[in-house]
BAPAKOL-412604 format. One record per residue (C-alpha): residue number from 1; residue in three letters; y, z, x. Coordinates in Angstrom, 2 decimals. Layout:
(node NUM, 'ALA', (Y, Z, X))
...
END
This chain:
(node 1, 'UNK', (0.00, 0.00, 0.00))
(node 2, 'UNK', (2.32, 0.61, 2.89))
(node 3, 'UNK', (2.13, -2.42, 4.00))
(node 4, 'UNK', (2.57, -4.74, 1.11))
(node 5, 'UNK', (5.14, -2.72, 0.01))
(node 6, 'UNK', (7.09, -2.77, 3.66))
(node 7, 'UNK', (6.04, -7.31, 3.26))
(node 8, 'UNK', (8.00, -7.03, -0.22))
(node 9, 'UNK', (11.14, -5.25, 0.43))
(node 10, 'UNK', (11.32, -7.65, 3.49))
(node 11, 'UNK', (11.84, -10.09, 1.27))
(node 12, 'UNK', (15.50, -7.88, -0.19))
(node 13, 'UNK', (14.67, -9.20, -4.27))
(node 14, 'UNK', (16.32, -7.44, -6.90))
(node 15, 'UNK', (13.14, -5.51, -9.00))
(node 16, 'UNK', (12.38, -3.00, -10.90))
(node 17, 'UNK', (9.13, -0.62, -9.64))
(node 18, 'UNK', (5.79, 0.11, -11.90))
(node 19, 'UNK', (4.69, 2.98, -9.56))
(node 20, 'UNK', (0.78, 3.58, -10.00))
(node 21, 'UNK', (-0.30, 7.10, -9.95))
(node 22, 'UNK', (0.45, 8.61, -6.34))
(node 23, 'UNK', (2.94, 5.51, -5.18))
(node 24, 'UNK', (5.92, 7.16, -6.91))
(node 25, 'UNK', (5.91, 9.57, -3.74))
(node 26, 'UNK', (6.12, 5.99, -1.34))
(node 27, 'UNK', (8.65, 4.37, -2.57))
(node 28, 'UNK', (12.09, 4.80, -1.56))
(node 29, 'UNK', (14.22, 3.91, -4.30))
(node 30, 'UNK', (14.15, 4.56, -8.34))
(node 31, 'UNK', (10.77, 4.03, -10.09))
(node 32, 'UNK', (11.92, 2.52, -13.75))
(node 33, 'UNK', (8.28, 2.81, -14.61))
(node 34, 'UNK', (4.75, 4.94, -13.51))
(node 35, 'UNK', (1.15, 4.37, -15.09))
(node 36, 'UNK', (-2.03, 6.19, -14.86))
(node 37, 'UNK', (-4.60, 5.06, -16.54))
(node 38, 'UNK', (-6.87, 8.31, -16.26))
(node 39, 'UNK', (-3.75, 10.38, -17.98))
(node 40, 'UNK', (-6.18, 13.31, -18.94))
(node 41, 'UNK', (-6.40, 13.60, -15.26))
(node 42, 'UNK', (-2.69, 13.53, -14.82))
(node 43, 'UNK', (-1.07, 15.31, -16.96))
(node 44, 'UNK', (0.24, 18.12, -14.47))
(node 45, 'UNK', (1.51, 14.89, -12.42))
(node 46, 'UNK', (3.21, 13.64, -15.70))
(node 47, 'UNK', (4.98, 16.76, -16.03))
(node 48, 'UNK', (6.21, 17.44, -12.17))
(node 49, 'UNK', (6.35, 13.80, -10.69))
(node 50, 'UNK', (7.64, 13.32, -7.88))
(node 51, 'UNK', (10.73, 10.79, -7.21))
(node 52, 'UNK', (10.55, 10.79, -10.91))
(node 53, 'UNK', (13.79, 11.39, -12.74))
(node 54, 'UNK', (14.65, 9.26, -15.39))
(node 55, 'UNK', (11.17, 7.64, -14.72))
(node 56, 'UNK', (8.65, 6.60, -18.19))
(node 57, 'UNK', (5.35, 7.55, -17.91))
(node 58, 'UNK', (2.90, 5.53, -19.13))
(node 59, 'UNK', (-0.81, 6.10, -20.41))
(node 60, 'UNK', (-3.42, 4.70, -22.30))
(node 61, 'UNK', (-4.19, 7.13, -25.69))
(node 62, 'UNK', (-1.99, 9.96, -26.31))
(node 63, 'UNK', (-1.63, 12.43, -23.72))
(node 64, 'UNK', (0.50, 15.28, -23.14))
(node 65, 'UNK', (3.05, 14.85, -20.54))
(node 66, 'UNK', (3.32, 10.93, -21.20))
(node 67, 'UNK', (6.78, 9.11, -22.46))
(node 68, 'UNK', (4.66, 6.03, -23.47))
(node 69, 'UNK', (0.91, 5.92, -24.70))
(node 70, 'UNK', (-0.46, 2.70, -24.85))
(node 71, 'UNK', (-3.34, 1.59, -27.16))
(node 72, 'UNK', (-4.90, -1.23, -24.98))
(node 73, 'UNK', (-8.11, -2.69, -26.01))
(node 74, 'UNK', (-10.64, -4.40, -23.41))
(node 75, 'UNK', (-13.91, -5.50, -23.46))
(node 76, 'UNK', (-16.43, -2.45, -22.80))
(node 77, 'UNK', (-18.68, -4.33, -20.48))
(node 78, 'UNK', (-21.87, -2.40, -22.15))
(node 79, 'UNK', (-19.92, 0.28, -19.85))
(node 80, 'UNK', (-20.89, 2.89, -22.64))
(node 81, 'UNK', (-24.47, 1.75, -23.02))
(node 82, 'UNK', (-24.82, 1.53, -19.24))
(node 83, 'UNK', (-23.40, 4.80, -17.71))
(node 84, 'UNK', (-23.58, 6.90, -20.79))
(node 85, 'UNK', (-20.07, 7.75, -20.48))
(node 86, 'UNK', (-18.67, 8.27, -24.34))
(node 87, 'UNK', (-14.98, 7.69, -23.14))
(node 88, 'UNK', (-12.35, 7.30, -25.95))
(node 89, 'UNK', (-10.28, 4.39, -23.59))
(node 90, 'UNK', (-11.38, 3.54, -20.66))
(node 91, 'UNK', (-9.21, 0.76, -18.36))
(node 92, 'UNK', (-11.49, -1.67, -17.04))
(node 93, 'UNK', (-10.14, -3.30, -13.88))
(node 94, 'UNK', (-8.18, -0.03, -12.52))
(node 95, 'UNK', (-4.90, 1.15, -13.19))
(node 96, 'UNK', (-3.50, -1.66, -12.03))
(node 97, 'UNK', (-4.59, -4.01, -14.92))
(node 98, 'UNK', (-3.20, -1.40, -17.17))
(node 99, 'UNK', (-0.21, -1.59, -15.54))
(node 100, 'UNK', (0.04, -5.51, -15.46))
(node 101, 'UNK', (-0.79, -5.76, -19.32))
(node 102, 'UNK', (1.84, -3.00, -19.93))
(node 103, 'UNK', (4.42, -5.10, -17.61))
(node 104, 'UNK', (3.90, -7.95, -19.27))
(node 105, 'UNK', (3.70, -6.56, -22.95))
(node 106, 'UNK', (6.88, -4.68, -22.17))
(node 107, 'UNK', (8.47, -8.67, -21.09))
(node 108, 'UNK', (8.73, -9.19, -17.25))
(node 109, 'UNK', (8.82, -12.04, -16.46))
(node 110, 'UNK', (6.60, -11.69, -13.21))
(node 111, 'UNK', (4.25, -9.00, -12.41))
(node 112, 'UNK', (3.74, -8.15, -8.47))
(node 113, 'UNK', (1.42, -6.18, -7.33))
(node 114, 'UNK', (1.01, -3.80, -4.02))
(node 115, 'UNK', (-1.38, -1.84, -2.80))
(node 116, 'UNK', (-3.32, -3.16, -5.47))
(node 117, 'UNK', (-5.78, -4.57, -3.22))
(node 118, 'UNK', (-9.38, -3.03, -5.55))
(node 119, 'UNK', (-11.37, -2.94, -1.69))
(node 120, 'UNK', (-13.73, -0.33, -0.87))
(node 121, 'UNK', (-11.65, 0.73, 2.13))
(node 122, 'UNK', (-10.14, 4.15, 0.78))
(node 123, 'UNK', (-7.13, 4.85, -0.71))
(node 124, 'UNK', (-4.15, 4.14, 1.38))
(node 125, 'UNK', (-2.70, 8.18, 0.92))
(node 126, 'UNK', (-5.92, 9.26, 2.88))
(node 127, 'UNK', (-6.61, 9.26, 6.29))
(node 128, 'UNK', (-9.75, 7.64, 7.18))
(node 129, 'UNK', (-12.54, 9.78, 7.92))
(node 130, 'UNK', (-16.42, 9.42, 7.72))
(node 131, 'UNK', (-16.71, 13.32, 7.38))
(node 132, 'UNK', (-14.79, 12.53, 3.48))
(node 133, 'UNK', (-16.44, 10.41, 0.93))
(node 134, 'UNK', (-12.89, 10.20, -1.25))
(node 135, 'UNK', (-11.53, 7.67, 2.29))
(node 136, 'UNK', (-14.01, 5.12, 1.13))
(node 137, 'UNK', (-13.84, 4.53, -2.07))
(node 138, 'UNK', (-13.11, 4.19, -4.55))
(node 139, 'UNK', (-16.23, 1.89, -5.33))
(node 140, 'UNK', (-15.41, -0.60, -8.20))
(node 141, 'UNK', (-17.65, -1.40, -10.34))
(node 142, 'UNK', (-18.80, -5.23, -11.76))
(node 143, 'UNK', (-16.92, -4.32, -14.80))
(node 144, 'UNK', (-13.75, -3.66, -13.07))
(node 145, 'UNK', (-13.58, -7.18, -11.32))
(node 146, 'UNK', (-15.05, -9.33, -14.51))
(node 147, 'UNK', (-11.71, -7.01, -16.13))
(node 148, 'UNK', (-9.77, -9.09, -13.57))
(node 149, 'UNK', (-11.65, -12.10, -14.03))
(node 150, 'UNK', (-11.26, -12.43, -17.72))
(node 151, 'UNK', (-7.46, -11.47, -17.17))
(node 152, 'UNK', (-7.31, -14.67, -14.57))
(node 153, 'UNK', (-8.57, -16.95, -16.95))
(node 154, 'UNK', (-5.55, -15.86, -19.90))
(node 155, 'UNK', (-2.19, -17.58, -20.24))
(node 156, 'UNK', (0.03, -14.25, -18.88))
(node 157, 'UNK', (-1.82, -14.40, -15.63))
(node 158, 'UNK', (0.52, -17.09, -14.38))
(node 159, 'UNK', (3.29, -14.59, -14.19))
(node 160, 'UNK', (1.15, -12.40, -12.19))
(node 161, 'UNK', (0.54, -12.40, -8.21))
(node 162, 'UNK', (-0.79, -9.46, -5.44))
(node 163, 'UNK', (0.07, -9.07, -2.09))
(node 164, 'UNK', (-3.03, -8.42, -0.86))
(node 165, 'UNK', (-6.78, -7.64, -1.20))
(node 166, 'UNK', (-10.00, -9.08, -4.28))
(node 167, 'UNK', (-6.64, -8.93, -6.71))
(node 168, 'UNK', (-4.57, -12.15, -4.34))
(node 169, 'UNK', (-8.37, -13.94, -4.23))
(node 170, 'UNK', (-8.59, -13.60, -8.40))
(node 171, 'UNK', (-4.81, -14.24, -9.40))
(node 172, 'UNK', (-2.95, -15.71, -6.26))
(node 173, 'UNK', (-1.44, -13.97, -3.68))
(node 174, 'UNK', (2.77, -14.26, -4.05))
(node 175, 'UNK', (4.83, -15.70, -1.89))
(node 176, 'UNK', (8.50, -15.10, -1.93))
(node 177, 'UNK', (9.29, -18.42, -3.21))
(node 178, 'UNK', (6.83, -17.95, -6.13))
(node 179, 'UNK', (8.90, -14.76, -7.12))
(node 180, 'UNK', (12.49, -16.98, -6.75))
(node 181, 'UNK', (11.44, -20.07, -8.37))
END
């Protein structure tokens, strides 16, 4: 996240910021926006977030702590039948499709993502050590990337691009001229 973030403010475009979950802390300016999918996780985040004033917190179902709760429906993959998880919503394709669909639902134009990358190679927050099983992961699961497949194949995914990682290979990596044209 570091990284594509550092790539992107190179590139000195007017935006507003969709933080996703911890990347409110990163970011060095004014978050308009910050989504967590897994907001029964997060509600002690939604209430004391960080670099968060004036921010709108976004989740999907109605959660405590939450400006904005967002009744998204996706495919469930058999994800019920297979894992035997009886979840109420569950956001196929990471936080990060639930942010895009919100993005573009709410009427941006164009949707970049950062950090976004959906790898196996630890979230960028953690240092990476063998000795901690949380620096690898997370591990997606087929269901998350045929979330991001079916996404690729409707109409809003043209306004969409990543800076890096499986989520540039499915949608397109962006360029700065694809954000200024």
């Amino acid at each position: 996240m570091p990284d594509d973030m550092k790539t992107f403010l190179s590139w000195q475009i007017p935006h507003d910021v969709g933080a996703i979950g911890r990347c409110i802390k990163a970011y060095p300016g004014k978050v308009q926006h910050w989504f967590n999918a897994d907001g029964d996780s997060a509600i002690h985040w939604a209430k004391n977030l960080i670099n968060g004033e004036g921010t709108i917190k976004h989740t999907l179902g109605e959660m405590d702590g939450f400006d904005v709760d967002w009744d998204i429906e996706q495919d469930d993959y058999h994800h019920a039948d297979i894992t035997g998880e009886k979840l109420i919503v569950r956001s196929h394709g990471s936080s990060s499709l639930f942010a895009t669909l919100a993005g573009l639902w709410m009427g941006y134009e164009k949707v970049i993502l950062g950090g976004c990358p959906m790898d196996a190679e630890g979230h960028w927050y953690f240092d990476q050590d063998p000795k901690v099983p949380e620096t690898y992961g997370p591990l997606w699961m087929g269901y998350d990337f045929m979330a991001w497949l079916d996404f690729a194949r409707q109409p809003g995914a043209i306004q969409v691009r990543s800076l890096s990682g499986y989520t540039a290979q499915i949608i397109g990596k962006v360029t700065r001229q694809w954000i200024t044209n």
